[in-house]
N, C-alpha and C positions, 0 to 999 in steps of 0.2 A: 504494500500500500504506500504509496506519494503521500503527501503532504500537499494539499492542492490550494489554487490561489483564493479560496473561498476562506481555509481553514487559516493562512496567516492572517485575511483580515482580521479573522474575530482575535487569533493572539496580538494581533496590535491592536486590536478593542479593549481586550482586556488590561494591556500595559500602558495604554493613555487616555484613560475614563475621562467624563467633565469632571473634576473636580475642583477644590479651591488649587488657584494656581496650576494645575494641570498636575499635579501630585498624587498618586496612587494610595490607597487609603491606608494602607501599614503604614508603610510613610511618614506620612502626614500625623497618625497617633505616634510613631515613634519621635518624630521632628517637636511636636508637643511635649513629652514624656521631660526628653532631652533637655527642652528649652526650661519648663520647671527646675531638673536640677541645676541647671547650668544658672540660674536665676538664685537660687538658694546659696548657690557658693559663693554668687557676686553678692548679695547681701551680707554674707557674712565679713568677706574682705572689707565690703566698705564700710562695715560696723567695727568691725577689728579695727582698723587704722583710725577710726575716728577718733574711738576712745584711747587707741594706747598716745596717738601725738594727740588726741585735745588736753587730755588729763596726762601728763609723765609722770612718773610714779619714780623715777629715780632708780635705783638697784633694780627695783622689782621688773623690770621692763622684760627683760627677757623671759622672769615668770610668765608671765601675762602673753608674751608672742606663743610659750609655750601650751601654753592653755587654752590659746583660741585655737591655736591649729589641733591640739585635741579633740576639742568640741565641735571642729567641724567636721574630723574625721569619726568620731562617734556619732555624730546628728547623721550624717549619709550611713554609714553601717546603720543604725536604729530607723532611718526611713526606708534601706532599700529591702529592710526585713517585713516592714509594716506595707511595702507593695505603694510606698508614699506617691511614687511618680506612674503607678501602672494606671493605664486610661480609665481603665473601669471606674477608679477611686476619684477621678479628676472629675466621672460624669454624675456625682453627689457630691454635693457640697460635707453636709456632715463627715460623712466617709472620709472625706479629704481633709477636713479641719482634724478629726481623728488623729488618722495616722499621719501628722505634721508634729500637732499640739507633744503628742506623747513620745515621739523622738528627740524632742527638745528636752521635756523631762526628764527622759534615760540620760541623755547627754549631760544636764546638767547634773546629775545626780550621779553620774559615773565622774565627773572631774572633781566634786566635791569629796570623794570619797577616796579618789586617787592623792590627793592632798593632804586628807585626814590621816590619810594610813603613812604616809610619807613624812607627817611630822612639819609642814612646809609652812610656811607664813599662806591662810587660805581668804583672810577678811578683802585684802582689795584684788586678789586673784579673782576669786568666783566674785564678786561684785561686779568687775566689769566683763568676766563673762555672763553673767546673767543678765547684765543688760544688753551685750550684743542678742542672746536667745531673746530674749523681750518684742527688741527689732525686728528678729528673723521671722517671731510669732506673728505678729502684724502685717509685715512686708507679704509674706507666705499666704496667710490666709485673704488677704488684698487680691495677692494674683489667682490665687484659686478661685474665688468669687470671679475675677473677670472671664478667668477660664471656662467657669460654669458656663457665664451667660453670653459669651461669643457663641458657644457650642449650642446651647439652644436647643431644643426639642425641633425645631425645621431643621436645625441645619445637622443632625446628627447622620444624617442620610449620606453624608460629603463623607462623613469619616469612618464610614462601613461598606464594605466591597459585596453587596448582595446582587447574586448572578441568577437567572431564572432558566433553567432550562427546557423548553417546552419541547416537547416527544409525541407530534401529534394528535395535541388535544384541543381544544379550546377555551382559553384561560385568557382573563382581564389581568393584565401586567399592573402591579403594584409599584407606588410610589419608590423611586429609590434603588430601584432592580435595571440591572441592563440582562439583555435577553439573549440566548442562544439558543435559534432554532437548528434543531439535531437535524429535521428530515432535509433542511434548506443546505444546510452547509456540512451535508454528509457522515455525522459525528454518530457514529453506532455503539452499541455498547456491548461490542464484542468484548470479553474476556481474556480469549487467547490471541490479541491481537495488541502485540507492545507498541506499535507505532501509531494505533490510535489511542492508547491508552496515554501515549506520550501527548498525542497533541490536546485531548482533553487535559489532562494536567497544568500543559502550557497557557490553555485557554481560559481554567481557572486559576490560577497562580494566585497565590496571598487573597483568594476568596475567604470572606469570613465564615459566609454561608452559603451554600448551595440547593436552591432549592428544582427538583424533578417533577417537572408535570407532566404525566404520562397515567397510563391504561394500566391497571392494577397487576396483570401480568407479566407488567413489564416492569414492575418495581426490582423482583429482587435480582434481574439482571442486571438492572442500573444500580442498586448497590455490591453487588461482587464486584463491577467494572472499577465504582470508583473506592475499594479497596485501597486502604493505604494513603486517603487525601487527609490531607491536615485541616480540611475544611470542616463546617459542621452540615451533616447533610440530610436535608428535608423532603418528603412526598408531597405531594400537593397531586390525591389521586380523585377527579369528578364522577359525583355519583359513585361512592365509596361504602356507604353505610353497610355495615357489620362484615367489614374486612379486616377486624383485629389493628393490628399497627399502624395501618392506613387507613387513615381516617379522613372523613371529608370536611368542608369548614373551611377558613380563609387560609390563606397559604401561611399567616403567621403563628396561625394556633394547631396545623399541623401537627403529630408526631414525629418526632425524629431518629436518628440515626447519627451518633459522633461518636469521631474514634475514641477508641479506649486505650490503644496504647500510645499517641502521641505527644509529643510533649507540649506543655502548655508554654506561653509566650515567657515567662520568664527562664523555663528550664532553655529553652531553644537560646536568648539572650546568653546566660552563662556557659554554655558549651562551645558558644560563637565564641567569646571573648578566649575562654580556655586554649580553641582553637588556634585563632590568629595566635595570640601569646607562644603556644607550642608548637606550630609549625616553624616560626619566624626564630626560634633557638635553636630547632634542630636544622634549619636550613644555613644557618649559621656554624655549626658544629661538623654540619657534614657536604660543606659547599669543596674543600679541597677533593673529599673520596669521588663526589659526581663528575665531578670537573676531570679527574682522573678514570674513571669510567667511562664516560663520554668516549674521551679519548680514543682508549682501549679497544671500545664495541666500534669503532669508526675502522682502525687498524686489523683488526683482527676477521672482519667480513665486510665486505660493501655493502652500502646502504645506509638510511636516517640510522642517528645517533637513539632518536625520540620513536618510538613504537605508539601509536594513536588506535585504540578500540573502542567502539561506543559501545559504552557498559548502561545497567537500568540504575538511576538515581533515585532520593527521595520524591515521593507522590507518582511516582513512575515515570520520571521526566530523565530524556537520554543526554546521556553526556558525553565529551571525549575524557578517559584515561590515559595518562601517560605513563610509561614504563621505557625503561631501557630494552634496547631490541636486543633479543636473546634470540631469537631464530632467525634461518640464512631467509634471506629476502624473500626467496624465489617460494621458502615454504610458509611465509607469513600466513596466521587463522586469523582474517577480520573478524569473519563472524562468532570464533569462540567454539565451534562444534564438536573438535577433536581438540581433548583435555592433550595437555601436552605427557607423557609418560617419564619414566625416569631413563632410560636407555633411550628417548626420540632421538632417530638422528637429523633431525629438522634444529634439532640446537647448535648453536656454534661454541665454539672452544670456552669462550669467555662467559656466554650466555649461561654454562650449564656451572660456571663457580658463583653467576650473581644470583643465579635463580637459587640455587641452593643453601647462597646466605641472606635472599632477600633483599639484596642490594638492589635489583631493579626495579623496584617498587618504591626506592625513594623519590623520581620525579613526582610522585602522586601530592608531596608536600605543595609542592603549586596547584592541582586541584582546592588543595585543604583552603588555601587562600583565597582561591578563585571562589568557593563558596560553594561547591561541588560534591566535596565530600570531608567528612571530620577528621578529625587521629581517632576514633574510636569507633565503632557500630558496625552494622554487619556488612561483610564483604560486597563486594557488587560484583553482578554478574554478566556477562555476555549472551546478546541476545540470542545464541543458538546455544545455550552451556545446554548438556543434554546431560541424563543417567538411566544406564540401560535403555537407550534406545530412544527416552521420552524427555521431551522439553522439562525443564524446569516445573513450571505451571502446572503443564498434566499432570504432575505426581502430586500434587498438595496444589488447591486453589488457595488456601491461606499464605501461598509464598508471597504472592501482591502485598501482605500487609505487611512485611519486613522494609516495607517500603517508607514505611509510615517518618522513619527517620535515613538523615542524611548516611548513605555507606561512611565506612571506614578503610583506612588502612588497616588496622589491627580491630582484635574483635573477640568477646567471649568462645567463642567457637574457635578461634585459632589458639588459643592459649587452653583450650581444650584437649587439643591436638587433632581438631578436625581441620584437616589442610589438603593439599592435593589434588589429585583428580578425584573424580566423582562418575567411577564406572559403576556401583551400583549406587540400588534407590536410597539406602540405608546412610550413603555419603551423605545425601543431600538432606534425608529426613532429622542425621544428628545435627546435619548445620543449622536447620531450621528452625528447629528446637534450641537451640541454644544461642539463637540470633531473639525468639520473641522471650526467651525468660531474658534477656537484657533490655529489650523492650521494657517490657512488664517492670522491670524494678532498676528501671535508670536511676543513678546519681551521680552527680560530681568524681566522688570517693571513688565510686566504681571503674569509672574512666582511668579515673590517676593508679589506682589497681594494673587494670589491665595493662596498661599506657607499662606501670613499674614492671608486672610480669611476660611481658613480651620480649626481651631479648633473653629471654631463657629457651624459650622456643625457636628461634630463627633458625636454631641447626634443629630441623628435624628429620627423621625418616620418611617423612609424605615432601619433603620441600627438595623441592624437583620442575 
């Protein structure tokens, strides 16, 4: 299946919606989020400097620098606990004054105590920190009020990416929605077809909701299809009554369908940052050994330096990987069909020492950056990866939902010791299995776990 000139329109529908300033609506909540804290910290500067040069205290001056910069490093630890700048909290006022008010408190109440215990002169220390918090309370709760009421109940519609997808039915299109019609612009909900599954993916991209109107039959096609979306996904089935989960009614009071193992807006935030942070060391650490294999894989067989496969990414959107070419040209596998074995003679001299310690999988660290794929999660796979004879997909229709997050370099499953080829079904069933129990109980920890225990594994018996 092509990618037809119908279907890029709608992915450039969906990547340049009307909104304020032509801004995508993640965006636009994350440019908000941002701009609060980034507002909270200038507050705090320019209540710091106010008071330490309007009032000089003499010796104590350096207390006092010391103590503001605590205070603001404790007020952002105690608000990004309380979820202080996440949009939800921005769109209630209360909620917002909440979680501000009471990270000021922690704050000042952890420097008060940092002082006490310390033995330290605290009467004009915490005094002029608690009037910078005083400020920050006021300034804070000022722009949240303005935040509120810019936002608006009309204008909430700007800052939520709500997509309709109509599947041959006839449905009045709700305020707020842009529309994808399936039959017009060819978008089926075949299952075992990854390059439609890619372009619907594309087509929804950073949707917040998804809602399917379509013929009651055709619901739970459209949900195995979109398997693995990070969106929240709704029916809207006419003339429904007493079809259990598909219920009739306005498209908003529908029943729904949201994933269950995705991660929510803040886990996806921390794993990002995690990411950049550790790719950008390790690409620094091991920019001599690439540069050096580079090299090597150039002299050693003709051909690219860089080997390009398009593997399945998070929501099922394709991507290019990159790896060091470890096979002679001539027997390059685009598609991924034939697992490479441990005696292949399709390997070259050099290909079969990096494959074996893993070396050729360090270009992927520019994925990690490009935004493609993390240092952690489950493997990504090639559109023809097969076992026993059968695609991926055929053996488990719950493979689509390993999708749910971004692949990884490294992975609960490799540090399993589930690695290599995958000539029986039992390869693929342990990887799957131990791709959704990391789903299921994502944490930070867990990442810096696998992330620690992974060079214990790079020499293994399946790493070939």
């Amino acid at each position: 299946m092509q990618i037809t000139p119908s279907m890029q329109c709608d992915i450039a529908l969906a990547q340049s919606t009307n909104r304020w300033f032509s801004i995508p609506a993640y965006q636009l909540r994350l440019s908000i989020g941002c701009g609060v804290v980034i507002f909270d910290m200038v507050v705090i500067c320019i209540a710091s400097a106010f008071f330490l040069f309007r009032f000089p205290i003499g010796q104590a001056l350096i207390p006092n620098i010391e103590a503001q910069f605590l205070f603001a490093v404790f007020y952002l630890v105690f608000a990004i606990t309380a979820r202080a700048f996440h949009f939800d909290k921005l769109l209630h006022f209360r909620k917002s004054a909440s979680s501000v008010v009471l990270p000021i408190f922690y704050a000042l109440l952890t420097i008060f105590a940092i002082k006490f215990v310390l033995h330290r002169e605290i009467v004009n220390v915490f005094s002029m920190v608690f009037a910078t918090g005083a400020l920050l309370t006021i300034a804070a709760l000022s722009l949240r009020m303005a935040v509120r009421s810019l936002i608006g109940k009309n204008s909430q519609s700007n800052l939520f990416d709500n997509v309709l997808v109509v599947d041959s039915v006839q449905v009045q299109v709700p305020a707020g929605f842009r529309t994808i019609d399936a039959h017009a612009r060819g978008l089926e909900p075949d299952p075992d077809n990854p390059l439609m599954r890619h372009w619907a993916a594309d087509s929804l991209q950073h949707a917040d909701r998804v809602v399917i109107a379509c013929n009651a039959e055709r619901c739970e096609r459209w949900a195995q299809f979109l398997s693995g979306s990070q969106s929240e996904i709704r029916f809207y089935v006419p003339n429904a009554s007493g079809l259990g989960i598909f219920s009739t009614g306005t498209i908003q009071h529908d029943i729904f369908l949201k994933p269950k193992i995705a991660l929510n807006p803040d886990q996806r935030c921390l794993k990002r940052i995690f990411d950049i942070c550790g790719a950008i060391i390790l690409l620094f650490l091991f920019i001599p050994l690439m540069l050096l294999t580079g090299l090597l894989v150039k002299l050693d067989h003709p051909g690219p330096m860089i080997f390009e496969q398009v593997r399945i990414g998070r929501g099922n959107r394709l991507f290019p990987l990159y790896k060091f070419r470890s096979l002679k040209t001539k027997s390059t596998d685009f598609s991924g069909q034939k697992s490479v074995t441990q005696s292949d003679d399709r390997m070259t001299s050099i290909g079969k020492f990096i494959r074996a310690t893993s070396i050729d999988e360090l270009p992927q660290l520019l994925n990690v950056l490009r935004g493609e794929m993390s240092l952690v999660g489950p493997r990504p796979h090639a559109l023809a990866s097969q076992a026993e004879n059968q695609l991926f997909w055929e053996i488990d229709q719950d493979y689509w939902r390993r999708h749910a997050i971004k692949p990884g370099m490294t992975g609960l499953a490799q540090i399993r010791g589930f690695r290599g080829a995958t000539d029986e079904r039992v390869d693929l069933v342990n990887r799957l299995k131990s791709d959704m129990d990391y789903l299921r109980d994502w944490s930070i920890w867990r990442d810096i776990y696998i992330l620690a225990a992974t060079p214990f594994v790079l020499i293994h018996k399946n790493a070939y």
